[in-house]
C-alpha positions in Angstrom: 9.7 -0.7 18.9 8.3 1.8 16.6 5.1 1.5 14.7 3.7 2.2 11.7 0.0 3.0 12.8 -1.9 6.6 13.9 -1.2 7.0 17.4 1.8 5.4 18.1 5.4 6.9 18.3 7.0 7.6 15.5 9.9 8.9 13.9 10.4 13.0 13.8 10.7 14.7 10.8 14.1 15.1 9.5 16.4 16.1 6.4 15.8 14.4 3.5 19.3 11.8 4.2 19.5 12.0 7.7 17.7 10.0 10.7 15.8 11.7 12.9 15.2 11.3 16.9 11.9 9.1 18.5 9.0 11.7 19.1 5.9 12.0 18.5 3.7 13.2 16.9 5.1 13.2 13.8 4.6 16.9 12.2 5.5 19.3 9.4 7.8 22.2 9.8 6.5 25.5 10.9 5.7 27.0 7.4 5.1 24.0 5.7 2.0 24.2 3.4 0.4 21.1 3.2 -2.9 22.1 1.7 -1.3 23.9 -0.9 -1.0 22.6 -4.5 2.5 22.0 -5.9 3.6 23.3 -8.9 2.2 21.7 -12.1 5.6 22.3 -14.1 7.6 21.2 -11.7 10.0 17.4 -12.7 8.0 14.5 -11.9 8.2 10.9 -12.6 7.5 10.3 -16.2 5.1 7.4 -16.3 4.6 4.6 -14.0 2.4 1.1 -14.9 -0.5 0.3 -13.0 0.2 -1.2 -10.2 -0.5 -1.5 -6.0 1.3 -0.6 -2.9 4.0 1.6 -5.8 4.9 3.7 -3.0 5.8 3.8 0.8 5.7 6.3 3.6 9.0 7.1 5.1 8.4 8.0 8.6 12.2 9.0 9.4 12.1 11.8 6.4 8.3 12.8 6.3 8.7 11.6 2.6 7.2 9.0 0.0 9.5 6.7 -1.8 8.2 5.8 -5.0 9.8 3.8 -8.2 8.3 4.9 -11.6 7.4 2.5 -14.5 11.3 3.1 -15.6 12.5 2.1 -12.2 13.7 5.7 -11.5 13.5 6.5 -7.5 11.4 9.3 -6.3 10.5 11.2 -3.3 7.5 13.4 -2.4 7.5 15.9 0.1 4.0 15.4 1.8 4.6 18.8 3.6 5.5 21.3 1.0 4.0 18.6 -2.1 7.0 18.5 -4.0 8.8 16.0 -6.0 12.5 15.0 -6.1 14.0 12.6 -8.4 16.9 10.1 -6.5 19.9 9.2 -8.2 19.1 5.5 -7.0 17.8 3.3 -9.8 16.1 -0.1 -8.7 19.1 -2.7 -9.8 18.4 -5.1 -12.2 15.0 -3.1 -13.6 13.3 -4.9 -16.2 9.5 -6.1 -15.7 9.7 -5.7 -11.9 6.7 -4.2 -10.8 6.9 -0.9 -8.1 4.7 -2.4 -5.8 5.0 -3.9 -2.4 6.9 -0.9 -1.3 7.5 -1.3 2.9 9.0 1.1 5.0 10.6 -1.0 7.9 10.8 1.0 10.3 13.7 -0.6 12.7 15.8 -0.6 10.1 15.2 2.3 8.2 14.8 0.9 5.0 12.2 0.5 2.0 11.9 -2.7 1.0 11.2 -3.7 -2.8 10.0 -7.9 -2.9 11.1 -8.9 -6.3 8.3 -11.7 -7.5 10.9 -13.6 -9.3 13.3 -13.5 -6.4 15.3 -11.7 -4.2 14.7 -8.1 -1.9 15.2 -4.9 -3.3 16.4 -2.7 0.0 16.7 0.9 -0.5 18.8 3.5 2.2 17.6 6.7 1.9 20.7 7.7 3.7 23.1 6.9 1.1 20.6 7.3 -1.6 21.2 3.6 -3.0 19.4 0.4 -3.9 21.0 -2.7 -3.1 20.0 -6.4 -3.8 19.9 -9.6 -1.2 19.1 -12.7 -2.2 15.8 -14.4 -1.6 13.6 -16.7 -2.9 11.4 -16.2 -5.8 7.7 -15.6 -4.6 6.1 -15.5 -7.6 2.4 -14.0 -7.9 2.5 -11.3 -4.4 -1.0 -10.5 -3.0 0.9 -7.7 -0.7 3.2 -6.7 2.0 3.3 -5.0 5.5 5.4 -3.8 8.0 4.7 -6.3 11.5 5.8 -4.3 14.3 5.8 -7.1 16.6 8.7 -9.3 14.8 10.2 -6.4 13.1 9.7 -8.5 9.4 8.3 -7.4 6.6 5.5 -9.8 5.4 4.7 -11.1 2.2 1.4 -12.4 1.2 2.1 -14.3 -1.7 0.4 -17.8 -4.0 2.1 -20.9 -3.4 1.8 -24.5 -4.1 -0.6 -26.5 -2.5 0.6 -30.0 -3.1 -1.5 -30.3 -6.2 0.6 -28.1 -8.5 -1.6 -25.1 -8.9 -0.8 -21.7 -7.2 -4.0 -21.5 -5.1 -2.2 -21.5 -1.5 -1.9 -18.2 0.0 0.8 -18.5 2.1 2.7 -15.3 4.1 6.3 -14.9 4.5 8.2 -13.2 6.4 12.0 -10.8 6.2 14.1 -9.7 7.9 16.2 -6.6 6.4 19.0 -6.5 9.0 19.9 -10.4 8.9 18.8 -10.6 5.3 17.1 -13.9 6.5 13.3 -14.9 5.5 11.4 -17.6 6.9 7.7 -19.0 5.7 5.0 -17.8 8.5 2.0 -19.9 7.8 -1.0 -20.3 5.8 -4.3 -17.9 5.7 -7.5 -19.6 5.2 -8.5 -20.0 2.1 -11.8 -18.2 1.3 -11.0 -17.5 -2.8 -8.9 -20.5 -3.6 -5.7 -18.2 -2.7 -6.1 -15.8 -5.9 -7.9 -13.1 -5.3 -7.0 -12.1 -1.4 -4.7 -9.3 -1.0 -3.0 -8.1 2.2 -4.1 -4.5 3.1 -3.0 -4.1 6.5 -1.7 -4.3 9.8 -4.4 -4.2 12.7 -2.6 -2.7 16.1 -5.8 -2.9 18.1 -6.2 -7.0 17.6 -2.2 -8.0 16.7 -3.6 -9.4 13.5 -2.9 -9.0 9.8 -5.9 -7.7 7.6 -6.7 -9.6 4.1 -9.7 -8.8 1.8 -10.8 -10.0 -1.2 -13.5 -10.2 -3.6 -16.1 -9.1 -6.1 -19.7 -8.4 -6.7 -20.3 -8.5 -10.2 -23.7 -6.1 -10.9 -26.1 -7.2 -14.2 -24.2 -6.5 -17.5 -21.0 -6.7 -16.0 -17.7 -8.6 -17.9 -16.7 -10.3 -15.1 -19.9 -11.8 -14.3 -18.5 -14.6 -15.6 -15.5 -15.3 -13.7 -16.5 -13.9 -10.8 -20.2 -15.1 -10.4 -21.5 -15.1 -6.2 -17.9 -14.4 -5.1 -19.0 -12.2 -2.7 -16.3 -9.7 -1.2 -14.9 -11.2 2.1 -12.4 -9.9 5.1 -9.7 -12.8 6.7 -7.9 -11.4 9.6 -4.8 -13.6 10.4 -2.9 -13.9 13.5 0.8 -14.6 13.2 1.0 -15.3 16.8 -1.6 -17.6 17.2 -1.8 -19.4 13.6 -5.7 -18.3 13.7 -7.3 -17.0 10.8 -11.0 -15.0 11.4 -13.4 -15.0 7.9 -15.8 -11.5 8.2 -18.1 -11.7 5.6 -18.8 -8.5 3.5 -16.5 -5.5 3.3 -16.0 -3.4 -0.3 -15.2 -4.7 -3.8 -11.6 -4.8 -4.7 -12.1 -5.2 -8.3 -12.8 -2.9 -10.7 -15.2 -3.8 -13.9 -12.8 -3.9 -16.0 -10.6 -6.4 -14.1 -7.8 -4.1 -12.1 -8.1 -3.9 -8.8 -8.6 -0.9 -7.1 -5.4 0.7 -5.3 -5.1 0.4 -1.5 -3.5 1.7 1.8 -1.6 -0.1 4.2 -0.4 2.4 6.9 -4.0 2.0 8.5 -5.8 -1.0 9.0 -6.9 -1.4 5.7 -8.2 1.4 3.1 -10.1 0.9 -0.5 -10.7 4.0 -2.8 -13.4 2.4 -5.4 -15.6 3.8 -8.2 -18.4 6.1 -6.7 -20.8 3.9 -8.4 -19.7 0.6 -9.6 -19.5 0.5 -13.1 -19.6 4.1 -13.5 -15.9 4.2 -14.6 -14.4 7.8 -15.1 -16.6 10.2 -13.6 -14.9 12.1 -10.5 -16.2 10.4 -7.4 -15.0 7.7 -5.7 -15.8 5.7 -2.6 -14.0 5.3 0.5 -13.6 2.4 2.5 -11.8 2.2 5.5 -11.1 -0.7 7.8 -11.9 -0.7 11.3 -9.5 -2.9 13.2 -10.8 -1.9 16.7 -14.1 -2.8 15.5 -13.4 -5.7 13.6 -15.3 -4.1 10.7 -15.7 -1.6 7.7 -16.5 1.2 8.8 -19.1 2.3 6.0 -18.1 3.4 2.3 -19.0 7.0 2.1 -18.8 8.8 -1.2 -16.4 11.4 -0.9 -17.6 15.1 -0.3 -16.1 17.0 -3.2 -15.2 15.1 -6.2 -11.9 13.6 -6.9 -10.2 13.5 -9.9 -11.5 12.3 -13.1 -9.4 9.1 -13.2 -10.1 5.7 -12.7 -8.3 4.8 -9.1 -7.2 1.3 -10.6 -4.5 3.3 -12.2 -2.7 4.8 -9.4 -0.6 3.8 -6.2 -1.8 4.9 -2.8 0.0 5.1 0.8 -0.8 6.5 3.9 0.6 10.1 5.5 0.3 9.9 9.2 1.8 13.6 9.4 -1.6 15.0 7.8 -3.7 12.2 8.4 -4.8 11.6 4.8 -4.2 8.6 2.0 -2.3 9.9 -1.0 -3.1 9.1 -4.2 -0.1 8.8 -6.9 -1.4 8.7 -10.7 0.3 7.8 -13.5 2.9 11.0 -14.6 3.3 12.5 -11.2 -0.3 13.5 -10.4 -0.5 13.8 -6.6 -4.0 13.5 -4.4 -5.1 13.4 -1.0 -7.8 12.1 0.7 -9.3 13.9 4.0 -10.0 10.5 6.2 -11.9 12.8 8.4 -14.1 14.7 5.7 -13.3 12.2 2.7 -12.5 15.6 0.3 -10.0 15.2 -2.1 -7.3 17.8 -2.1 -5.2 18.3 -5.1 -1.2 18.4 -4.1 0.4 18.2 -7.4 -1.7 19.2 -10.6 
């Protein structure tokens, strides 16, 4: 079975509509300019809300899917950092939120969960959203591709006999039987509400979920979030075991977003430089190490990113360049070096 994660097989590069054969590495064209900063003028999505996980890496086209805030489909061309606008339209588009994009893989499809029920499956290859039914999840903490069972899984608040969403339970889907099953419970280290699903760990089998918040003196969330120190849960789905790491990097911003993150690595967190600091160009880093069992370090990033906040963008791993990519509001593209941690601009 294929596999999202560096260093694996994956899918090669193909035609934007067409499947390509198993191979690996996958790679750019000969030509391709990766480096090189798209055109400014050229049509890109119009605005998009702030949300997480708003776009997904399509590893049988080399190509980003991404729904804008009017639930217009897009593509981005990670190897010549271009845009192109689908003619697909996410059905039914009214509040739904872009996030919890998931490429799965075995079926060559991006998958859309719907918090207030049912899947949103798009095929590239006819250009088309389509609908199945499914239950209504409610509040999502995330979604991942499990290579191992071929679902995609849901992290999501449930019930926990007492009437209060404060269980974080994880579900499971499967696109080509349009069947989903509940998959167990993860410990609960934040009463269930602030724990998000970043990853997939291939070096332990186990399902990466962080969560948490360190307010600083002065802060606005002090309040709400007082000693609710930042913690890492890694959950098996074949055993039932969940693992509780303290530490690891805030996912919250100040101002009570939280900041965007990656799931086609272990885990990845792009933060504020300095917390609090707000809109000033650097950012932090924070990548999980699954071998490890670890974070490897936060490092501010060599060269200055934009001046945005990241809490407004959506962010998804490229395994052809090695690099997150950073989608802002209005079509702004950036990349992050994981090597380096430089911010390249791809689309002004």
């Amino acid at each position: 079975m294929v596999a999202l994660l560096v260093g694996i097989g994956v899918v090669a590069l193909a035609p934007w509509g067409s499947v390509g054969e198993v191979a690996s590495p996958l790679v750019c064209p000969a030509g391709s300019t990766p480096d090189v900063t798209g055109q400014a003028s050229q049509t890109r999505p119009d605005w998009s809300p702030s949300v997480n996980q708003g776009a997904a890496f399509d590893e049988a086209r080399g190509r980003i899917v991404y729904v804008d805030g009017d639930g217009e489909t897009w593509t981005f061309d990670v190897c010549t950092n271009t845009w192109e606008r689908s003619r697909a339209r996410v059905p039914g588009f009214g509040e739904y939120q872009a996030g919890d994009l998931v490429y799965d893989v075995d079926s060559d499809r991006t998958i859309g969960i719907d918090p207030d029920g049912g899947v949103n499956v798009f095929d590239a290859t006819s250009d088309r959203w389509t609908k199945d039914p499914g239950p209504s999840l409610g509040i999502i903490r995330g979604a991942v591709y499990d290579p191992v069972t071929g679902l995609v899984v849901v992290a999501h608040l449930a019930d926990g006999g007492d009437g209060v969403l404060d269980t974080l339970n994880i579900y499971g889907y499967d696109v080509d039987t349009g069947e989903g099953r509940e998959l167990g419970t993860v410990v609960d280290v934040w009463n269930g509400s602030w724990m998000f699903l970043l990853g997939y760990s291939s070096e332990s089998d186990e399902l990466v979920f962080h969560g948490g918040y360190a307010p600083a003196a002065g802060d606005p969330l002090d309040t709400h979030y007082s000693g609710a120190s930042p913690t890492t849960v890694l959950h098996s789905l074949r055993t039932g075991i969940s693992t509780v790491l303290p530490g690891g990097p805030n996912l919250f911003s100040p101002w009570g977003a939280w900041y965007p993150y990656a799931t086609g690595v272990d885990g990845a967190v792009v933060t504020d430089g300095e917390q609090g600091a707000g809109n000033d160009g650097t950012h932090t880093l924070c990548r999980f190490d699954g071998e490890g069992r670890q974070w490897d370090g936060c490092a501010v990033g060599v060269a200055a990113g934009p001046g945005r906040v990241p809490s407004e963008a959506a962010m998804t791993y490229d395994p052809i360049n090695d690099r997150l990519v950073i989608i802002y509001p209005l079509g702004g593209v950036w990349a992050i070096d994981l090597d380096t941690g430089e911010w390249i601009e791809l689309v002004g």
